[in-house]
N, CA, C and O of each residue as an XYZ file, in Angstrom:
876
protein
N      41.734     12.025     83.905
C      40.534     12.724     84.363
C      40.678     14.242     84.150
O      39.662     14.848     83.810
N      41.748     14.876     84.300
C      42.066     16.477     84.028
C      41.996     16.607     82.905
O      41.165     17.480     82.654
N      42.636     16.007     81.635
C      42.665     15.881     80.362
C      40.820     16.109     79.779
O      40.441     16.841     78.865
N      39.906     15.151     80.733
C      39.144     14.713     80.184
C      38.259     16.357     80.787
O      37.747     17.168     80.014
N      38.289     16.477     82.193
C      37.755     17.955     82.446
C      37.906     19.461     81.788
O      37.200     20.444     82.013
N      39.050     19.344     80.899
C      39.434     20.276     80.063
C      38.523     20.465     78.945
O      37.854     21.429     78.572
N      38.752     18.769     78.325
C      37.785     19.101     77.068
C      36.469     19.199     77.356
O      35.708     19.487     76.432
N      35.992     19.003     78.556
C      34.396     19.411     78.662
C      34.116     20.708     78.904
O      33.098     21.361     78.674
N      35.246     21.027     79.446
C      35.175     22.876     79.712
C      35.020     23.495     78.231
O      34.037     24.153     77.889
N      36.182     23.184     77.348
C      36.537     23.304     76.035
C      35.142     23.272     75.414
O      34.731     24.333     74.944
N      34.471     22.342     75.361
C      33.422     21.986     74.387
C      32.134     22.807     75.045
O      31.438     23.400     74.222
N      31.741     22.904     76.456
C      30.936     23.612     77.147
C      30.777     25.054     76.681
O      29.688     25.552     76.399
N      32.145     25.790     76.611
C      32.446     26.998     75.892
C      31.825     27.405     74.514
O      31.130     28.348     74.136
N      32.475     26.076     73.807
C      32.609     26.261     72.294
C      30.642     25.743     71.488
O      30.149     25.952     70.379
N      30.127     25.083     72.684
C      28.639     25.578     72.617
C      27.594     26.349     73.090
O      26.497     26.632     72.609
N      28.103     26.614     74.047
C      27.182     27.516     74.722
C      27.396     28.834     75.046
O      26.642     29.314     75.893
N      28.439     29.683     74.463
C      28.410     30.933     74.322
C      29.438     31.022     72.788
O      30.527     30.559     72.447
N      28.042     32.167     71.955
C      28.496     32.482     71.026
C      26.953     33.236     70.356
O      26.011     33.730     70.976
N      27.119     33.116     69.203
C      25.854     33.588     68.491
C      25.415     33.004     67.208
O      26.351     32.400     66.683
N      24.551     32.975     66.657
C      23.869     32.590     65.253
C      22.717     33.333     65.219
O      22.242     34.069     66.084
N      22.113     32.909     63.535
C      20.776     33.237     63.330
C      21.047     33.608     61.433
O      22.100     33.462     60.812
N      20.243     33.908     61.112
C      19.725     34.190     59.687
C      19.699     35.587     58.784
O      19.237     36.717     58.938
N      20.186     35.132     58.118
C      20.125     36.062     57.092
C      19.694     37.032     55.895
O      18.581     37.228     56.382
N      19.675     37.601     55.027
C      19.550     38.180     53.968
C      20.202     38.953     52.742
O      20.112     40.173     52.881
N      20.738     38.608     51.753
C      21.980     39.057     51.545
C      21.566     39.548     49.354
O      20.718     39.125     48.568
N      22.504     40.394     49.245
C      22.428     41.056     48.127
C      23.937     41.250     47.543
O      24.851     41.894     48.059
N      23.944     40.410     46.152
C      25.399     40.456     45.737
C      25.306     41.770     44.426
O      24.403     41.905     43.601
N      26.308     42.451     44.557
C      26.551     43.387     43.088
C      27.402     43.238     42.526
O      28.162     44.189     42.708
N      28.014     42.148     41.502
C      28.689     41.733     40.577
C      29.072     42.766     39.387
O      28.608     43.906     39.399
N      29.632     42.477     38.725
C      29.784     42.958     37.270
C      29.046     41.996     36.603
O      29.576     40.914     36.856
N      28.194     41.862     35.957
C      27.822     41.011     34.836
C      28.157     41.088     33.718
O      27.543     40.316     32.981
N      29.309     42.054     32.977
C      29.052     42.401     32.118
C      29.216     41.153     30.735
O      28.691     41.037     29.628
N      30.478     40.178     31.708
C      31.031     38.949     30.650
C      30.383     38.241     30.212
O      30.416     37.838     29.049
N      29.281     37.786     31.486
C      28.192     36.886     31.695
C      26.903     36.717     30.783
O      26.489     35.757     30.134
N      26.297     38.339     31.024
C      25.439     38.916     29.862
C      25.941     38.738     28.324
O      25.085     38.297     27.557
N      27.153     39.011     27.811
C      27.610     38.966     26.875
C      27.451     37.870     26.154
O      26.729     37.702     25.170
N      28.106     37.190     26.649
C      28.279     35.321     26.948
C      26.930     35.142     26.363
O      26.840     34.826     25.176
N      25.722     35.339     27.194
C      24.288     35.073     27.174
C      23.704     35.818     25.675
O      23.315     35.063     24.784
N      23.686     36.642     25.558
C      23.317     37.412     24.630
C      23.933     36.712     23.130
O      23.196     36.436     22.183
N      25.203     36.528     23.140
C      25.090     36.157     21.976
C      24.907     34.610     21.842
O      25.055     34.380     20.642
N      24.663     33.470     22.484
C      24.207     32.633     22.645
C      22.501     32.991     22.335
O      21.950     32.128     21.651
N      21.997     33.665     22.582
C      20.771     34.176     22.030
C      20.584     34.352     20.840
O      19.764     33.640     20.259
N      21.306     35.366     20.144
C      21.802     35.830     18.605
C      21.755     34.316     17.907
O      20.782     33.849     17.315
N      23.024     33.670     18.116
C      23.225     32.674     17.864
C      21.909     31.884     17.420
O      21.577     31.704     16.249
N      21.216     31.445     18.541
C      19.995     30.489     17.858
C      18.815     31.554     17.701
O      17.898     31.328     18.490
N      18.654     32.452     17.029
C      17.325     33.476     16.263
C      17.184     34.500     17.210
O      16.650     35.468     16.667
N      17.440     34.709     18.422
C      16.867     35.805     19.052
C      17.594     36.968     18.523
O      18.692     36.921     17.967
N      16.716     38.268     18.799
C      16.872     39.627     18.977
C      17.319     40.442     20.019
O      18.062     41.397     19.793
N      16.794     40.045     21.555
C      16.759     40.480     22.558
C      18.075     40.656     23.120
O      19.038     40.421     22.390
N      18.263     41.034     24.306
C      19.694     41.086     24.902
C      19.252     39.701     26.030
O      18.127     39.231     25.862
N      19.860     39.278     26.795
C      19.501     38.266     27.760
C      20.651     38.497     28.670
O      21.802     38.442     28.237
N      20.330     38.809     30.179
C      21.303     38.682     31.015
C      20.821     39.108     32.024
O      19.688     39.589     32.002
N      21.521     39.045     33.112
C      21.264     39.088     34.793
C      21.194     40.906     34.962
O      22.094     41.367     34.261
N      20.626     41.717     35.473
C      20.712     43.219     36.121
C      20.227     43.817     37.199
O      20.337     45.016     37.453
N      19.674     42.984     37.864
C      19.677     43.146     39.621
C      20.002     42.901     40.121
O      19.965     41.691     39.897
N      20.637     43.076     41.187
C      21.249     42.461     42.797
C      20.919     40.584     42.714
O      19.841     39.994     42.653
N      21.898     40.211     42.734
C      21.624     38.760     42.711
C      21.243     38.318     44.745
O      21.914     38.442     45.769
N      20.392     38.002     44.563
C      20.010     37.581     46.156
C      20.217     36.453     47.062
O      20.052     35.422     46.410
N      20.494     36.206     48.229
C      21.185     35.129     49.174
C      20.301     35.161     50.236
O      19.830     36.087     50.896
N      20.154     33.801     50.269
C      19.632     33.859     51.701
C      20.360     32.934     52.649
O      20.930     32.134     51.906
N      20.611     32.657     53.782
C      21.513     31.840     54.335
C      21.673     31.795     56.021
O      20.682     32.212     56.621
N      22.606     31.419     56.705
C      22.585     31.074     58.017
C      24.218     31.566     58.653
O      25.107     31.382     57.823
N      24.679     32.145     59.975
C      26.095     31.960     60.302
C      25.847     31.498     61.423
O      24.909     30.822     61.845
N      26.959     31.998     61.993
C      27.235     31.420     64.254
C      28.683     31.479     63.970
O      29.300     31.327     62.916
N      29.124     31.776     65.342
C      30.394     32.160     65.769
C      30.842     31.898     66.974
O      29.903     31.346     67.548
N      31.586     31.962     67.566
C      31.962     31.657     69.098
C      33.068     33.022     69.354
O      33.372     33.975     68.637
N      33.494     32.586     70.760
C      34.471     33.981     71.086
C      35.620     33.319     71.619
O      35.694     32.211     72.151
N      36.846     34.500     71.306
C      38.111     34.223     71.421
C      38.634     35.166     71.794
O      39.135     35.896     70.939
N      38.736     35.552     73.265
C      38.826     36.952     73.975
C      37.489     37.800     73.235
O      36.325     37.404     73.167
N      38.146     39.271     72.638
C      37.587     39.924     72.285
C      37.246     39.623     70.495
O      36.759     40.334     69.616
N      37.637     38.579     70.513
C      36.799     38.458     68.791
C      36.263     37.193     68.437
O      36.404     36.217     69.175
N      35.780     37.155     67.572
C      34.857     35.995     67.214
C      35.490     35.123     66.332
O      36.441     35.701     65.806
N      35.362     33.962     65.946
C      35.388     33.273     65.159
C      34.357     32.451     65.013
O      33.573     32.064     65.880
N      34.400     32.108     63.461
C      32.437     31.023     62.569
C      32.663     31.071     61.238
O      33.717     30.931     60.618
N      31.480     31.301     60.836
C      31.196     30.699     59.449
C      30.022     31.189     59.299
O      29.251     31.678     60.125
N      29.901     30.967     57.768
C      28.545     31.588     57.078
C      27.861     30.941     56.095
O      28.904     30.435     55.681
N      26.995     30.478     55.309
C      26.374     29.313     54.094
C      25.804     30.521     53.923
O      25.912     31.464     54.706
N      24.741     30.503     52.148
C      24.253     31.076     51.641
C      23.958     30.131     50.355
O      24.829     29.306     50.078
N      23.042     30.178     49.722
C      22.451     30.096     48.895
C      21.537     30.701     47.780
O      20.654     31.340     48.351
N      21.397     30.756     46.515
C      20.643     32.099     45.841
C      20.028     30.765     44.613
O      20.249     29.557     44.706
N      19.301     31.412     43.622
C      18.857     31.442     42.531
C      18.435     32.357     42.017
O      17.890     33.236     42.684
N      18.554     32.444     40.625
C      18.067     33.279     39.512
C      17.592     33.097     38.580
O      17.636     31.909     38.263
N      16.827     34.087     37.508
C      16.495     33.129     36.028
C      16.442     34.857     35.048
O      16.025     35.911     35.528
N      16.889     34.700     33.902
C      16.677     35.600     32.930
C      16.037     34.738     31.785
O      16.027     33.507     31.783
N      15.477     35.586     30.761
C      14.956     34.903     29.848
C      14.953     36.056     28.635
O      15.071     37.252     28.898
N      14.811     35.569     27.338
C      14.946     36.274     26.357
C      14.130     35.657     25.421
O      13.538     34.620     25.720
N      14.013     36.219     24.204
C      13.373     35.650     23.078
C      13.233     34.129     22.721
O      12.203     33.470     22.585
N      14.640     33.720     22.597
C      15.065     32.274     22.126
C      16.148     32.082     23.113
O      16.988     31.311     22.648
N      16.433     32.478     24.256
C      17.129     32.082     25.408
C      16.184     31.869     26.668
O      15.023     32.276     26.700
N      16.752     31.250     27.607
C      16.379     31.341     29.091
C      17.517     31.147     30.074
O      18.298     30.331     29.585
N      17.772     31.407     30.813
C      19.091     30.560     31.765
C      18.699     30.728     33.371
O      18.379     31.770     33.943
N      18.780     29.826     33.748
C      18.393     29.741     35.248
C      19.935     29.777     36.584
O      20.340     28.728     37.085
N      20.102     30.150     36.676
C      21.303     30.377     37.659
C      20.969     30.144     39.347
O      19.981     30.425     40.026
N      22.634     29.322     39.760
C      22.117     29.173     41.509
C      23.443     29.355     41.627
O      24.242     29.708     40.760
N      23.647     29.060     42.885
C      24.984     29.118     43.161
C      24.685     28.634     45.225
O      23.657     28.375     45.852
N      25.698     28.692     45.510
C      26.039     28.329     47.113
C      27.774     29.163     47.011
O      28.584     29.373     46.107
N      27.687     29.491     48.786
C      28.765     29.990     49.308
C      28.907     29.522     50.559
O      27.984     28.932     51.120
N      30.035     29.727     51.106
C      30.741     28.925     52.225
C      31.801     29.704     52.845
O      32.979     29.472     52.574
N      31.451     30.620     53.667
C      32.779     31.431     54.329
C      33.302     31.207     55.934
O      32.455     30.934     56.784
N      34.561     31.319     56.264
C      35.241     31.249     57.505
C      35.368     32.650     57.923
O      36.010     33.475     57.273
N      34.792     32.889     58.936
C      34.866     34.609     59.126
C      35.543     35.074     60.736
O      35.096     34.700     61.820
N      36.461     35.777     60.563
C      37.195     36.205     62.297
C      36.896     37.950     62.029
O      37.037     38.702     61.064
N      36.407     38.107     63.459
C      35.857     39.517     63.334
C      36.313     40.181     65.039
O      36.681     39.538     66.022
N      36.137     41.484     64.905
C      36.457     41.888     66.205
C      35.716     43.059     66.734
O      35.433     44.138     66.212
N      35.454     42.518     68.013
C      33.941     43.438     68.704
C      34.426     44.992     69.166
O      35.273     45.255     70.019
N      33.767     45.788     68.484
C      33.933     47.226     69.342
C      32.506     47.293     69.929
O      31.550     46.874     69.276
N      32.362     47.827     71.180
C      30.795     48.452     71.548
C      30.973     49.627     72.587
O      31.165     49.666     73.802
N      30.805     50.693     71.453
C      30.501     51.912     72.351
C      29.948     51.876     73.165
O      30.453     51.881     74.288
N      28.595     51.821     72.935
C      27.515     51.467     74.077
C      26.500     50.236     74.473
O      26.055     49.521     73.575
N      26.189     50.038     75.691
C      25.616     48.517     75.363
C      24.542     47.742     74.185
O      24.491     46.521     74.035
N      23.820     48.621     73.502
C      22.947     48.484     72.723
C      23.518     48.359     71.121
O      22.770     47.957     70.229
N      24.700     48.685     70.906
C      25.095     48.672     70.128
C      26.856     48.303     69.958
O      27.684     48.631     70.808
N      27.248     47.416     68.425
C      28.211     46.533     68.332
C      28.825     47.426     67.060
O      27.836     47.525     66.334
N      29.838     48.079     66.442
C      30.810     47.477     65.268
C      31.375     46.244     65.120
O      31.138     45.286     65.857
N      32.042     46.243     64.280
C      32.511     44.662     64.186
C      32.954     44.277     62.640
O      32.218     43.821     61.766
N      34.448     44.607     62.541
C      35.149     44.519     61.490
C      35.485     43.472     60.902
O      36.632     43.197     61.255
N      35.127     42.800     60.250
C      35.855     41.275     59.859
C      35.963     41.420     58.783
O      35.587     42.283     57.990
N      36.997     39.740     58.664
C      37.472     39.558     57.233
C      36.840     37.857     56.946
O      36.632     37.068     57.868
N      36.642     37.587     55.683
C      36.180     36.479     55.521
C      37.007     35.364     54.884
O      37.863     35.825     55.639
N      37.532     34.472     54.319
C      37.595     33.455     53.979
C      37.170     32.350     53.247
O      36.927     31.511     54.115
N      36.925     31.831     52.103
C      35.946     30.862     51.452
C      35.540     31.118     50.442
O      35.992     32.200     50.069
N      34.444     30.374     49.281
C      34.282     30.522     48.236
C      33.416     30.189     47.812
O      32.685     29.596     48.606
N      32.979     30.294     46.595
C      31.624     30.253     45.578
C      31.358     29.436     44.559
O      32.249     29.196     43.743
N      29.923     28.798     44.415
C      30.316     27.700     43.582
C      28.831     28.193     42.848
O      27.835     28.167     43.572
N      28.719     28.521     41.797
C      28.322     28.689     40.679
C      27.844     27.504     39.504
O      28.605     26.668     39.016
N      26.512     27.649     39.217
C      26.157     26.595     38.175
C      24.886     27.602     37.030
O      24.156     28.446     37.551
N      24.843     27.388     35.894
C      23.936     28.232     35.249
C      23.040     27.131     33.915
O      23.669     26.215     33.384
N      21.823     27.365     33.606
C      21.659     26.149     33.056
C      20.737     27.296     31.430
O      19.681     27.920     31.532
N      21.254     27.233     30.692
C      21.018     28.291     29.059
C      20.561     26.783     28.420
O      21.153     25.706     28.360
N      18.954     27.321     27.883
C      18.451     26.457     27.284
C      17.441     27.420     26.013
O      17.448     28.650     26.045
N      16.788     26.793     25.169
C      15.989     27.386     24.026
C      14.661     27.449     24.910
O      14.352     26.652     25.795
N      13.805     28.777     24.402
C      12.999     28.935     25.352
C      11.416     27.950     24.283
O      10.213     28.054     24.523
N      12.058     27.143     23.232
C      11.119     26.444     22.334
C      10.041     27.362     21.912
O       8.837     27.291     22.161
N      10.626     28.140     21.303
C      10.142     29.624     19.928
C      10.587     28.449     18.644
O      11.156     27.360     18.569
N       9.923     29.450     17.727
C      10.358     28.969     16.469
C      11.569     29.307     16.246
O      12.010     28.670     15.290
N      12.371     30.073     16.724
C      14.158     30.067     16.395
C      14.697     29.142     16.474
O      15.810     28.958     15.981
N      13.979     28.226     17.184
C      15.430     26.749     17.578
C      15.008     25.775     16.484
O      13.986     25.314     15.975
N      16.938     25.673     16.352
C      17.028     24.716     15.557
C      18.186     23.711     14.678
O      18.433     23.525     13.486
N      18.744     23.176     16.030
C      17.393     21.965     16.663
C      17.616     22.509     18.289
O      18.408     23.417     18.543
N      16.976     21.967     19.115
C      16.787     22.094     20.913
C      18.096     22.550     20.750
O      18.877     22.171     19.878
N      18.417     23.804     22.070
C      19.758     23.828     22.611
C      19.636     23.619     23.914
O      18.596     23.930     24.494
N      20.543     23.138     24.469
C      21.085     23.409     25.990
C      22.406     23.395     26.488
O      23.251     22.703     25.919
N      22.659     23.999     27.370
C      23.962     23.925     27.753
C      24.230     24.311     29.050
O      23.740     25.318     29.562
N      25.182     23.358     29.744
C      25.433     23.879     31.262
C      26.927     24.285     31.617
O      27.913     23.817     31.047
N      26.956     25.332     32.757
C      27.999     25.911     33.179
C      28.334     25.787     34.236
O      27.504     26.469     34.838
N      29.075     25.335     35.050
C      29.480     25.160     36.574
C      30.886     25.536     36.439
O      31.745     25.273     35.598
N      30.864     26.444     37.843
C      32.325     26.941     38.450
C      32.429     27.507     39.583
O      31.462     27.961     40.195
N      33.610     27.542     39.982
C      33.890     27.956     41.579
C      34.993     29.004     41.638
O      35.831     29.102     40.741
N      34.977     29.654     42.534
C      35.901     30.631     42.877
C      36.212     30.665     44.202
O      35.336     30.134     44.885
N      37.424     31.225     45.008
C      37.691     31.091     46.558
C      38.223     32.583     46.383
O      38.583     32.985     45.276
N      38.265     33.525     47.713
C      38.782     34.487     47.584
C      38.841     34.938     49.019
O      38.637     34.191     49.976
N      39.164     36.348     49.104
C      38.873     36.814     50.563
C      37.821     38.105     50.332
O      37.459     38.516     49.230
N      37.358     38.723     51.829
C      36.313     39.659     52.136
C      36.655     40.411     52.912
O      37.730     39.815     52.986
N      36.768     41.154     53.565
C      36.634     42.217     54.257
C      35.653     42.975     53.936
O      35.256     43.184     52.790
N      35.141     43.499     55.117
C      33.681     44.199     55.618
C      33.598     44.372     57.498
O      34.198     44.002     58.508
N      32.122     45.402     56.968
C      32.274     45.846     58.105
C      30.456     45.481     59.018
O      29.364     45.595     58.462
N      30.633     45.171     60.078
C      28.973     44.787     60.451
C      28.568     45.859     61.800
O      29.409     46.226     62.620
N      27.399     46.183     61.826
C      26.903     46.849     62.377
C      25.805     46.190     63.391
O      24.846     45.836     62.706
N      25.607     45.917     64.670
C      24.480     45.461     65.296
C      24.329     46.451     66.456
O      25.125     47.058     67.172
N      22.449     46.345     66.322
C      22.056     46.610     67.442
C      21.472     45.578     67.963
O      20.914     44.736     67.259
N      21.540     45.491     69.608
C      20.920     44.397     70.437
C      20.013     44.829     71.395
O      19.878     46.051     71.442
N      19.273     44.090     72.269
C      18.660     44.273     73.355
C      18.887     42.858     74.012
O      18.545     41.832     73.425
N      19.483     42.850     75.262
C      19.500     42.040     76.507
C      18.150     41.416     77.048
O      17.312     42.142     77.583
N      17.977     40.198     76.913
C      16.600     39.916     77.630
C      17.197     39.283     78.649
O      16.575     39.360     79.709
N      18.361     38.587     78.675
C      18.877     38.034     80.387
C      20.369     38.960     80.990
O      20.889     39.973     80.523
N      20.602     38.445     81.730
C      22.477     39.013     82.279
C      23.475     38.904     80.689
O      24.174     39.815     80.245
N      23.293     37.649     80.116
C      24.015     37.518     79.293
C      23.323     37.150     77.797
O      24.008     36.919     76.800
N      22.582     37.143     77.805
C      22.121     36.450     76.218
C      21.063     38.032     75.503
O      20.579     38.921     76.204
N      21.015     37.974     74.658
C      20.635     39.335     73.729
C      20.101     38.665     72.131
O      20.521     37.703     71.487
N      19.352     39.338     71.949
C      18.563     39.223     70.442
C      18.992     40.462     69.537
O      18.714     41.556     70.027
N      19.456     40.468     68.623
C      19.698     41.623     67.643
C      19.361     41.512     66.367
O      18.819     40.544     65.834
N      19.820     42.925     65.683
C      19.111     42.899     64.047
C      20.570     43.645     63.655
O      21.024     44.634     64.230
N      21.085     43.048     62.726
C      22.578     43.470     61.883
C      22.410     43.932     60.364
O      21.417     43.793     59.651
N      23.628     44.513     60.055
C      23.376     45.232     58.886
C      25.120     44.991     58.598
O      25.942     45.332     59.450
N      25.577     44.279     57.109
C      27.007     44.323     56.760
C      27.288     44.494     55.812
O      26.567     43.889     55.018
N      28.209     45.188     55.270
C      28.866     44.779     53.709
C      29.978     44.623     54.152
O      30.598     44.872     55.186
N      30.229     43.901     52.641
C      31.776     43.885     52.477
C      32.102     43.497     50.665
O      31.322     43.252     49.745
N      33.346     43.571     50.715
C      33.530     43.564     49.372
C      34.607     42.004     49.161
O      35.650     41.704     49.742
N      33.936     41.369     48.252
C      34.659     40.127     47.868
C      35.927     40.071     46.432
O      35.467     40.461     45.359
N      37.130     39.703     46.427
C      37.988     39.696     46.206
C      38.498     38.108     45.739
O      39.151     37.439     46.540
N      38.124     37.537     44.304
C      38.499     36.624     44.429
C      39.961     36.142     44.035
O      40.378     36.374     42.900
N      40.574     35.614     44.771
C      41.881     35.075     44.511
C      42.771     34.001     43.986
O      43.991     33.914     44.127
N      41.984     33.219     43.377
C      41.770     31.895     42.744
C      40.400     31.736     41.698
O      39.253     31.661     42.139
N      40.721     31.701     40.320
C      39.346     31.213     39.994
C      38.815     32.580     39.419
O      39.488     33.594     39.604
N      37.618     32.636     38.723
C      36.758     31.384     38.448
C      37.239     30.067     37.436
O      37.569     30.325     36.278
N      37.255     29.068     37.786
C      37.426     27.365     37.449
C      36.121     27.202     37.035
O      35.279     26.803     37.840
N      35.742     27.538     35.524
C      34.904     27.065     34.593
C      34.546     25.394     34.410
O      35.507     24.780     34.874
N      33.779     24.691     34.033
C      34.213     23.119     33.795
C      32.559     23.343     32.709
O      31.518     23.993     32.798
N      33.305     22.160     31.555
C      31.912     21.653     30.487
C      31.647     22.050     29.190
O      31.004     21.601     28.242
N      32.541     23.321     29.493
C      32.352     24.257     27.974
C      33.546     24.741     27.819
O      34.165     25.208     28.775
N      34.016     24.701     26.647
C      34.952     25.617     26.144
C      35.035     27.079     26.311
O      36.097     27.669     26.507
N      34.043     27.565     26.240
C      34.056     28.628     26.249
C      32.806     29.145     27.004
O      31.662     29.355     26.603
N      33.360     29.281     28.181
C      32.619     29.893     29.506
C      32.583     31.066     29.436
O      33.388     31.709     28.761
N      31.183     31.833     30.450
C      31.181     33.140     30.426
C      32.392     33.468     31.516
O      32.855     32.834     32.464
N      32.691     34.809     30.908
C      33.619     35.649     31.975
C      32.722     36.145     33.527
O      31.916     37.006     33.176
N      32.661     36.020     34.304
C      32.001     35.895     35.715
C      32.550     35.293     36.616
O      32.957     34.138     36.743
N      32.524     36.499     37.475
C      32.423     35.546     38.614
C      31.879     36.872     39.543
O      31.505     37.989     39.183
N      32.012     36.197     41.023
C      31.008     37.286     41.945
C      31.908     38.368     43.184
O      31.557     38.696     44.318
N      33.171     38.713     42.398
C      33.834     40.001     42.894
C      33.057     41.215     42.694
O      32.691     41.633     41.595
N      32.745     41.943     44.211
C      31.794     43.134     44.308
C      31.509     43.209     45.612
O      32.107     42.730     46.576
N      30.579     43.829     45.552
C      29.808     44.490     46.836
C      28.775     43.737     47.118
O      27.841     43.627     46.323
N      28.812     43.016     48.484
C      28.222     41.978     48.941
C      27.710     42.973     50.366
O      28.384     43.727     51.068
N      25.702     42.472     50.460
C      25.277     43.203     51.665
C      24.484     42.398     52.555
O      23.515     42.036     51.887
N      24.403     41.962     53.644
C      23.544     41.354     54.628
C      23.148     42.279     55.488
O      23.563     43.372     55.872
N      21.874     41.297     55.788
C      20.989     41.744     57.532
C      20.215     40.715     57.367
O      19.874     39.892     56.517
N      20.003     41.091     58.698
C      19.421     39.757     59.382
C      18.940     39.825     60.680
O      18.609     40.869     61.242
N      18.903     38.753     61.138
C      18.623     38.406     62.846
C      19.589     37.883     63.705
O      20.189     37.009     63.080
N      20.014     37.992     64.797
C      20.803     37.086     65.558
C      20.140     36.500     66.885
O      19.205     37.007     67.504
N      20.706     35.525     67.136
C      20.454     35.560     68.872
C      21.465     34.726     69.128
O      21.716     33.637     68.613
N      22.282     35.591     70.342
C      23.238     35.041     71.440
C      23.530     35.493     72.494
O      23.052     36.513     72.991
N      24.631     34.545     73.118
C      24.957     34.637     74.668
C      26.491     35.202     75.260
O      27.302     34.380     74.832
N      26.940     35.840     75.746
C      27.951     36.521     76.025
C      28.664     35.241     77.058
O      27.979     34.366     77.588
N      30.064     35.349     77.191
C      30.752     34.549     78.276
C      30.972     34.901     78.794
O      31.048     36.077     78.439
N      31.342     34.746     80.049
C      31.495     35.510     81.270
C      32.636     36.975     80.637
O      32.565     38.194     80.485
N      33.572     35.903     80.450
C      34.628     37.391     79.752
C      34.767     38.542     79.349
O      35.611     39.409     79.577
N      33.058     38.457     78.155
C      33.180     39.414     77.608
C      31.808     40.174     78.036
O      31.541     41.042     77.205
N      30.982     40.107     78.959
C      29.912     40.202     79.067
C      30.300     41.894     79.963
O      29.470     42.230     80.807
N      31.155     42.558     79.799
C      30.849     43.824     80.167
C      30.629     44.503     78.640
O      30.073     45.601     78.638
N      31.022     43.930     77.344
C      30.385     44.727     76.180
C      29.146     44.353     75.634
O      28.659     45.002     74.708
């Protein structure tokens, strides 16, 4: 029966105080391999044009966390798509991410959080280069690319909150951090894959809403 009162305490905790909510996120890569890659795959079947990715590749996605004294531990998903197109190219790009994130709360003042973390996890990448059916092709091309990478993050997050009870608060966050991959990228399908992957400057904001535990509820 003690055994069994523990883990309900345990699990009581590990749901009902912590935080989540949604995101918005902006990756800045190097493209330069990627584009390359693309471009002359263009050349290749009649085009002229250059073809490749040059904006902020975009994420949208979900986290939540729980607390462990003064720091957090969770996770993060994300998801994106893209598409470039060229003369006698097109390529449509997605990808998904998956991070483990431990972070640690500073709060000057009640309205406001720092919060340094490091991340954990990795990226899985798929791109789909096809003929955009111009008179250059010849005959149909297509070709697909899938790969993954794992690495680490460090960054830094910024929230402000407002309290609507003793313990629970709604906020709006703002983070970067910079991704570091350490494994990978693990190409598969083609011989000769583009050089890419998504080491850079990675930025979120978003929304949160959560609840403080007794513990920590003087920050």
């Amino acid at each position: 029966m003690k055994r069994l009162g523990v883990l309900a305490v345990v699990f009581l905790t590990a749901t009902c105080f912590g935080f989540g909510g949604f995101d918005f996120g902006a990756s800045l890569p190097q493209y330069s391999g990627l584009n390359a890659r693309l471009s002359e795959l263009n050349s290749y079947w009649g085009g002229a044009e250059s073809l490749g990715f040059r904006h902020p590749w975009p994420w949208v996605g979900g986290h939540g966390a729980g607390w462990i004294g003064d720091f957090t531990l969770g996770g993060r998903g994300a998801v994106t798509g893209y598409m470039a197109r060229a003369d006698s190219m097109e390529v449509q790009g997605g990808g998904a991410r998956v991070f483990l994130e431990t972070g640690y709360v500073w709060a000057p003042i009640d309205e406001l959080w720092v919060r340094p973390v490091v991340e954990l996890g990795g990226d899985a990448l798929l791109f789909y280069v096809h003929d955009t059916g111009s008179p250059f092709r010849n005959p149909d091309f297509s070709q697909w690319y899938v790969g993954w990478t794992v690495g680490a993050a460090p960054g830094l997050e910024v929230m402000g909150r407002l309290r609507y009870d003793l313990d629970k608060y709604v906020g709006l966050f703002a983070k970067a951090h910079y991704y570091y991959p350490v494994y990978g990228p693990n190409w598969y399908i083609d011989d000769n894959p583009p050089g890419f992957d998504l080491e850079g400057i990675h930025l979120q904001a978003g929304i949160r809403f959560g609840r403080f535990p007794p513990w920590v509820m003087r920050i």
